[in-house]
C-alpha positions in Angstrom: 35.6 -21.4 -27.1 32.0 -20.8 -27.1 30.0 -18.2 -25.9 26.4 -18.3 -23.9 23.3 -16.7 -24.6 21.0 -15.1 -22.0 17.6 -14.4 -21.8 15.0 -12.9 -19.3 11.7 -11.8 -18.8 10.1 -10.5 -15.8 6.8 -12.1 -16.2 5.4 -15.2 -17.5 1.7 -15.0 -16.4 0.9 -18.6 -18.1 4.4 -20.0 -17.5 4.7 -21.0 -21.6 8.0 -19.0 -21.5 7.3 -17.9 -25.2 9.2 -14.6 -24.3 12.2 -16.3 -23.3 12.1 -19.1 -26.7 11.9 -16.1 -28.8 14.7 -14.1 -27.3 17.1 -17.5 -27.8 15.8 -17.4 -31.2 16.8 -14.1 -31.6 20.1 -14.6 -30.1 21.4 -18.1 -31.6 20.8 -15.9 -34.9 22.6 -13.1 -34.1 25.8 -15.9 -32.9 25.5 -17.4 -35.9 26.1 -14.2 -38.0 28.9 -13.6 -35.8 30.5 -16.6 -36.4 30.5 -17.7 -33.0 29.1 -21.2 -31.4 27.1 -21.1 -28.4 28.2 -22.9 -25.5 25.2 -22.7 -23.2 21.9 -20.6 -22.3 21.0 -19.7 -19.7 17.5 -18.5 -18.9 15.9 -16.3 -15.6 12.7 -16.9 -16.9 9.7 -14.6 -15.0 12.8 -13.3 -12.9 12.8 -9.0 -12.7 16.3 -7.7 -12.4 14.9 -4.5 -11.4 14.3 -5.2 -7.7 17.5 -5.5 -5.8 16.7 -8.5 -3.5 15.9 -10.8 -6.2 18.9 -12.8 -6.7 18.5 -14.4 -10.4 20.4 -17.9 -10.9 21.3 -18.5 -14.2 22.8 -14.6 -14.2 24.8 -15.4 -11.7 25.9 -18.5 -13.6 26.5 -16.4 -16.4 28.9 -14.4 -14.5 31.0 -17.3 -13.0 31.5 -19.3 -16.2 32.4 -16.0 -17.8 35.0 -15.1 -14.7 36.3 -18.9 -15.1 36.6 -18.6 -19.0 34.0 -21.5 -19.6 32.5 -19.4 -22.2 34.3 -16.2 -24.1 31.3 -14.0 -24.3 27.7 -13.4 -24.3 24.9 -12.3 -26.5 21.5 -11.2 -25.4 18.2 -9.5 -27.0 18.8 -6.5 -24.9 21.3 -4.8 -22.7 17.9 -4.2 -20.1 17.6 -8.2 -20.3 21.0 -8.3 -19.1 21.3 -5.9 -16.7 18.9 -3.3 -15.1 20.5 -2.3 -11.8 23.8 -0.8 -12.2 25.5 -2.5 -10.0 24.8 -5.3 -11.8 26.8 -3.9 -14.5 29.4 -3.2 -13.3 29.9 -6.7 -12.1 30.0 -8.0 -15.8 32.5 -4.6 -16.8 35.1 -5.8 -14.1 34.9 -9.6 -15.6 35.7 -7.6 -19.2 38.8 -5.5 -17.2 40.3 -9.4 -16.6 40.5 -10.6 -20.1 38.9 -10.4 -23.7 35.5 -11.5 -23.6 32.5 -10.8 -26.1 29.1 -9.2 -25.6 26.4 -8.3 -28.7 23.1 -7.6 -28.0 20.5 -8.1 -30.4 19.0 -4.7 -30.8 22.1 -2.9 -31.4 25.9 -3.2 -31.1 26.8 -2.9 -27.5 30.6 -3.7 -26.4 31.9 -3.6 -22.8 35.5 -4.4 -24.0 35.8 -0.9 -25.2 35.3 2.3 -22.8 33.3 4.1 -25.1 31.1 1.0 -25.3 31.1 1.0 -21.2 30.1 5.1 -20.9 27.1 3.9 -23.2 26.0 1.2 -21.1 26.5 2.5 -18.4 24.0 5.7 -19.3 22.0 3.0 -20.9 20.9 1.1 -18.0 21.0 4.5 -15.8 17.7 4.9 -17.7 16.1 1.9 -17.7 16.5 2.0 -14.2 15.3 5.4 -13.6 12.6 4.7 -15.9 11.3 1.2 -14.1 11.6 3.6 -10.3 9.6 6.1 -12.1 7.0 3.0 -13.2 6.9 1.6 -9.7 6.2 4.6 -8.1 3.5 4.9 -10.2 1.8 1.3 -9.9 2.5 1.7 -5.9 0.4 5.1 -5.7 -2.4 3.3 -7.7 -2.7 0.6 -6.0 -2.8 2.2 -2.9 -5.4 4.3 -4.6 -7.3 1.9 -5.7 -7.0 -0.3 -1.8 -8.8 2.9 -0.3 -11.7 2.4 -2.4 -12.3 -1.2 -0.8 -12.6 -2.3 -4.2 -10.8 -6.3 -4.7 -8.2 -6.6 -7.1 -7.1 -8.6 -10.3 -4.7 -11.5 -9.9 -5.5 -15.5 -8.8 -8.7 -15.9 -7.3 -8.4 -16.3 -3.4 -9.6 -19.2 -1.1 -12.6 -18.9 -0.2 -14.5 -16.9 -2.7 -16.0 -16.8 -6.2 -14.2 -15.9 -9.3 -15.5 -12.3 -8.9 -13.6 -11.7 -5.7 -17.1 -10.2 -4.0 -19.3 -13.4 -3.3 -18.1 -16.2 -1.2 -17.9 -19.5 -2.1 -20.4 -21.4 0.2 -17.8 -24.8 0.1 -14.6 -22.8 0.5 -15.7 -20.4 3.3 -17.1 -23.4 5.4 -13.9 -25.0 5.4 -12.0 -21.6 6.4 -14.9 -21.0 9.5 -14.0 -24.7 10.0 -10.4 -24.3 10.3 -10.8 -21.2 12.5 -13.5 -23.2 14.7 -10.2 -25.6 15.2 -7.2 -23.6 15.0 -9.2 -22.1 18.3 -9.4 -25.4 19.4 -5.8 -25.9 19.6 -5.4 -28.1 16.3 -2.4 -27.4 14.1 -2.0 -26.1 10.7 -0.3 -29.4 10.0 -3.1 -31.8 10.9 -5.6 -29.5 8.7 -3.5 -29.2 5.8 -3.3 -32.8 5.9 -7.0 -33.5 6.2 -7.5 -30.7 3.2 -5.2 -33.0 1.2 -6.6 -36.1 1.7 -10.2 -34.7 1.2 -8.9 -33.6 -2.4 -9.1 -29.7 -1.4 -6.4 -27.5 -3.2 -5.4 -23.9 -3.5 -6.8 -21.8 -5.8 -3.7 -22.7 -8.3 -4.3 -26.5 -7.9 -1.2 -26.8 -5.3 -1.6 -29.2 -2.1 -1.8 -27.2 1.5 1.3 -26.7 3.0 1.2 -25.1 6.6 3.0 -22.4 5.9 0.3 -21.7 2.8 -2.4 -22.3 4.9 -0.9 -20.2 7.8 -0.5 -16.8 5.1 -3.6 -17.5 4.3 -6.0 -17.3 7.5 -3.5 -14.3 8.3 -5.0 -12.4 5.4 -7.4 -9.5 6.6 -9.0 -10.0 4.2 -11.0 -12.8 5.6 -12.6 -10.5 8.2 -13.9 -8.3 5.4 -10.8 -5.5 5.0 -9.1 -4.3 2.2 -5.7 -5.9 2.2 -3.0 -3.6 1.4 0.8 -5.3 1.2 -0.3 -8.1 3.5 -2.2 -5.8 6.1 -5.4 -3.8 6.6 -5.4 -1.1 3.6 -6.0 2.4 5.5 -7.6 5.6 4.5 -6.2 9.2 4.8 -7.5 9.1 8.6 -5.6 5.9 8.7 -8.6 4.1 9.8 -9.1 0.4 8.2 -10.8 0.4 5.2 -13.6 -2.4 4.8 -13.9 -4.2 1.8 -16.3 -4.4 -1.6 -16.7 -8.1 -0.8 -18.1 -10.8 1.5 -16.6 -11.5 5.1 -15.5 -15.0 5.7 -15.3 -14.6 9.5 -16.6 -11.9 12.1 -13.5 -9.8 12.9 -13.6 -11.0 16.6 -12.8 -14.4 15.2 -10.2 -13.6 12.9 -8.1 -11.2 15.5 -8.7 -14.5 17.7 -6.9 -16.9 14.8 -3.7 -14.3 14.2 -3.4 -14.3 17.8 -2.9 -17.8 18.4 -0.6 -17.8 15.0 1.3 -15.3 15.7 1.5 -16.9 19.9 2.5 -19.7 17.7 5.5 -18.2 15.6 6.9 -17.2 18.6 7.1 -20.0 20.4 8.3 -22.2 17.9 
């Protein structure tokens, strides 16, 4: 029987997954050494399995091939690129309780047969998961830092402005007045998302409109010249909106009068 190999990273910014290729790498080695022939990988690629919600697919694959003895074991680079919640595991531990399975990590000798090998993991991944909280609450307090200053952050350039994030883009930001004008009008997101397409218009990834893309979009405060802080106005320590270091697309009258009718629209279906 054959084991599988598992690999993760939480981000691919240029989707090349490099990370991942070298962690297989790594891995098929370390099998080799062992004597053991790999079955199957499987790869979360740009998948975190710090935050709880995320479900990640090939490690829940891993777990039912290894609870229906379709492979004997695993291997992976690092016990944090198997598991960083602890509930997750735990999961694997009760699979290792049902029958004789294999696990080697890469960066050390790691085994969950064994309860020695279990206290360490377990206090193993009670760190990394202590130290990633500790990380996020640090990222969160600077970005909300940084949102009070009205100054526009990193990340893909949005619709309707230059590659600084301060200047519009003359083209872009007549299209998104445009759409306004006939979202007001009573025209669906549908029939503009359509007309986008057929004109040749993408998203600032190169992706088609959808509606539902187009409808985040317009709902962004941003448009109407505010700091956007987790998809709403960014406040200040009076909790009054803070305005932006950019460009306003549209007058905030107009944009309160577009989320109106989108959100009258949600509703009603």
């Amino acid at each position: 029987m054959g084991i599988g190999l598992y690999t993760r990273i939480s981000e691919d910014i240029d989707g090349g997954r490099l990370g991942v290729a070298r962690q297989e790498a790594d891995c098929r080695k370390l099998a080799s050494l062992r004597g053991w022939t790999v079955a199957g990988v499987y790869t979360d690629n740009d998948v975190s399995a710090f935050k709880v919600k995320i479900v990640r697919p090939e490690f829940e694959r891993l777990l039912c091939d290894l609870a229906t003895g379709a492979i004997g074991g695993v291997v992976v680079w690092d016990l944090d690129r198997f598991a960083h919640q602890p509930t997750d595991l735990e999961r694997a531990i009760k699979l290792f309780d049902q029958r004789a399975l294999v696990f080697a990590t890469v960066q050390g000798d790691m085994d969950l047969f064994s309860p020695d090998g279990r206290t360490m993991a377990r206090v193993m991944v009670a760190f990394a998961n202590k130290s990633s909280m500790d990380t996020s609450r640090g990222v969160k307090r600077k970005h909300l830092e940084l949102s009070r200053t009205g100054v526009p952050v990193g990340g893909n350039r949005p619709f309707g402005w230059q590659a600084d994030r301060r200047t519009l883009d003359p083209r872009e930001a007549e299209l998104v007045r445009q759409a306004a004008g006939d979202i007001l009008a009573g025209l669906g997101l549908h029939t503009i998302a359509r007309r986008w397409n057929e004109a040749g218009i993408r998203t600032t990834v190169g992706n088609p409109w959808r509606r539902g893309v187009l409808r985040q979009m317009l709902l962004s405060p941003r448009f109407a010249g505010f700091r956007v802080y987790h998809g709403r106005k960014a406040l200040d320590e009076n909790g009054e909106p803070v305005r932006g270091l950019f460009e306003a697309v549209l007058d905030e009258e107009t944009w309160e009068a577009v989320v109106a009718v989108l959100t009258e629209l949600s509703r009603t279906g």
